[in-house]
Structure formats: C-alpha cells, structure tokens
C-alpha positions in Angstrom: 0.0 0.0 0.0 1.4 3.4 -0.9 2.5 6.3 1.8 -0.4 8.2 2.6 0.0 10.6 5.6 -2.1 10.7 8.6 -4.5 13.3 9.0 -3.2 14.8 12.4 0.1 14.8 10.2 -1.7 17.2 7.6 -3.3 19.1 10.5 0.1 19.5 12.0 1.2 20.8 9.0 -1.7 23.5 8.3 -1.2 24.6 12.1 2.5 25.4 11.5 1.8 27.1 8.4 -1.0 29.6 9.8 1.7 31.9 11.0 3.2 32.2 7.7 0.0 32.5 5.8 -1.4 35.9 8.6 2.5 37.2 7.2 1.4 36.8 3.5 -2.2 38.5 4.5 0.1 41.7 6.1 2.1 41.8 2.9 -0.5 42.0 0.5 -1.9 44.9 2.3 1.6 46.7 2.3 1.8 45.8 -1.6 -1.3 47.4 -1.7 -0.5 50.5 0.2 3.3 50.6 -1.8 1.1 50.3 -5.2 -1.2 53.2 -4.2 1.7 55.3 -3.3 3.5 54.4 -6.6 0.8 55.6 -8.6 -0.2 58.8 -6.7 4.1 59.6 -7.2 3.3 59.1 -10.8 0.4 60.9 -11.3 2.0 63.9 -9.6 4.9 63.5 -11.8 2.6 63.5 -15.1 1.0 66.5 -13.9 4.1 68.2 -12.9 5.8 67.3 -16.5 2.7 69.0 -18.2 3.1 72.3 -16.3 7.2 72.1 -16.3 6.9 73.2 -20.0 5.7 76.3 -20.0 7.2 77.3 -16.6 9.6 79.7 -15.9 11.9 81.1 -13.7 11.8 80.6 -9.8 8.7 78.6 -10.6 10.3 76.5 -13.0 12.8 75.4 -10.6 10.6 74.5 -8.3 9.4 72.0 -11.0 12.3 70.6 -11.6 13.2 70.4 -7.5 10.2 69.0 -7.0 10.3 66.5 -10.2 13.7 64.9 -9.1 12.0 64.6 -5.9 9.4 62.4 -7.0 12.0 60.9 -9.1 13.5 59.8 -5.9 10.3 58.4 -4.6 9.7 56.0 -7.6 13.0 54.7 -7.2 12.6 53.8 -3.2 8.4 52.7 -3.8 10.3 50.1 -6.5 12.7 49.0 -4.6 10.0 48.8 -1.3 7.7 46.7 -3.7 10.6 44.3 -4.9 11.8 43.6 -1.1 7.8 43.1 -0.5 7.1 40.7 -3.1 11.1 38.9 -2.5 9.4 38.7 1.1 6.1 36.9 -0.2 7.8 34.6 -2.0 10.4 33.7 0.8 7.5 32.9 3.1 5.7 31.0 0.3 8.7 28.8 0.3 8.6 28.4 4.0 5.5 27.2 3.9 5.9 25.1 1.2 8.9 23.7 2.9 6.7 23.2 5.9 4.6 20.9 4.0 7.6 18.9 1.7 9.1 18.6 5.4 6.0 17.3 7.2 4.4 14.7 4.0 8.1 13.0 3.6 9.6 13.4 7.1 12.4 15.0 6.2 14.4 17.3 8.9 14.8 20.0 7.0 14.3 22.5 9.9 17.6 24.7 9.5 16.1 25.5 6.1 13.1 26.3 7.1 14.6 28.7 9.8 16.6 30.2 7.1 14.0 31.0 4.9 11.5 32.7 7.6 14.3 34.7 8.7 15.1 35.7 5.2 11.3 36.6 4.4 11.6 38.8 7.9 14.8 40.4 6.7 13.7 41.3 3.5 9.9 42.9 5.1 11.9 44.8 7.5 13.7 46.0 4.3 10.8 46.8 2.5 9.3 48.3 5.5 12.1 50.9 6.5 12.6 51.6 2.7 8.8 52.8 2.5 9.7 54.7 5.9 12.4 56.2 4.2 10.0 57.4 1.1 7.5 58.6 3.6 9.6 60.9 5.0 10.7 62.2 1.6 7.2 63.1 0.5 7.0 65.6 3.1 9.6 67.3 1.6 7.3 67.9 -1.2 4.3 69.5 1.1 6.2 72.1 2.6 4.0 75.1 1.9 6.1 77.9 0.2 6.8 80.9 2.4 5.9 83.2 -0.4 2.3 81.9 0.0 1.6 82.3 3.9 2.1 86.2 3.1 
C-alpha cells in the first residue's frame, strides 16, 4: 500500500503554516498601500511634466526640484515593492517547505529557519525603505513661504 499521511500529520502541517500564511495577509496589504503610493508619485509627476513646460523662472525650478524629488520616490516605492514581493515569496517557500518537510519526514528545519528569517529580513527591508520614502514626501508638502504672506 502506498505512503499516505495521517491526518493529524496534515493538520500538523496546516497549524505550522498559519503563521506564515497571517504574514502573507500583512504583505498583501503593504503591496497594496506601496502600489497606491507608486501611482499617486506618478500621477504627480505626469501633472508636474505638463506644467514644467511652460514654466519659468523661480517657478520652473521648483518644478524641476520638485520632479527629481518624485523621481527619488519611484525609485525607493520600487525597490519597497521588490523587497515586499522577495518577502512573499520567501514565506511562500517556507510554507511550502513546511509541507515537503512534514508529507516526507524529512528534517529540514535549518532550512526552514533560514528562509522565515530571510522573508523577515527582506519585510523589514521593505518596510524601513517605505519609511524612508515617507519621510521624503514631506519634503514635497512644505508650503512655500511666499504663500503664507
């Protein structure tokens, strides 16, 4: 008769893979909030590259300031977004391993250590990287002194 696994094996398995699975829910909503932020940066910036054109002056170079600005924020939202999704994919393996580790008794453990701390290196990444472009968008929403007069 071939292998088949108990069910308290299986159930085993699901119970050590719930953790993992609430950290997938968590990243999904950060993609989400990254994915928002991208595309407000990006609106801005078409907006900004409509009026750069026929801009001039002081007010032109506040364009410009203000365009390499958001620049800078696509880059880190990117970067965020790649270090979110390595993340998912990292704890995706882990609990894939969890399964593989549990079905064939293998003691695999180290690896699966390896990877969950590897999915939690690269969210903390991704989450001080979106701190970081946080704190650059208020740059951008400084309210010019010439208009409090």
């Amino acid at each position: 008769m071939p292998y088949s696994p108990e069910v308290m094996t299986i159930a085993n398995a699901i119970q050590l893979s719930l953790s993992p699975v609430f950290m997938l829910a968590g990243i999904g909503a950060l993609l989400n909030v990254l994915a928002g932020r991208l595309a407000r940066v990006v609106d801005r910036a078409r907006a900004l590259e409509a009026l750069h054109s026929g801009a001039s002056g002081s007010e032109h170079e506040r364009h410009v300031w203000e365009l390499r600005l958001l620049d800078r924020r696509m880059a880190i939202v990117n970067r965020s977004l790649f270090l979110a999704v390595s993340s998912a994919v990292m704890t995706c393996a882990v609990v894939a391993l969890l399964f593989v580790a549990v079905l064939l008794k293998l003691h695999i453990g180290q690896f699966v250590a390896i990877a969950f701390i590897l999915a939690m290196l690269l969210l903390i990444a991704s989450l001080i990287s979106f701190m970081v472009e946080v704190r650059i968008s208020l740059r951008a929403i400084v309210v010019r002194a010439e208009l409090l007069r």
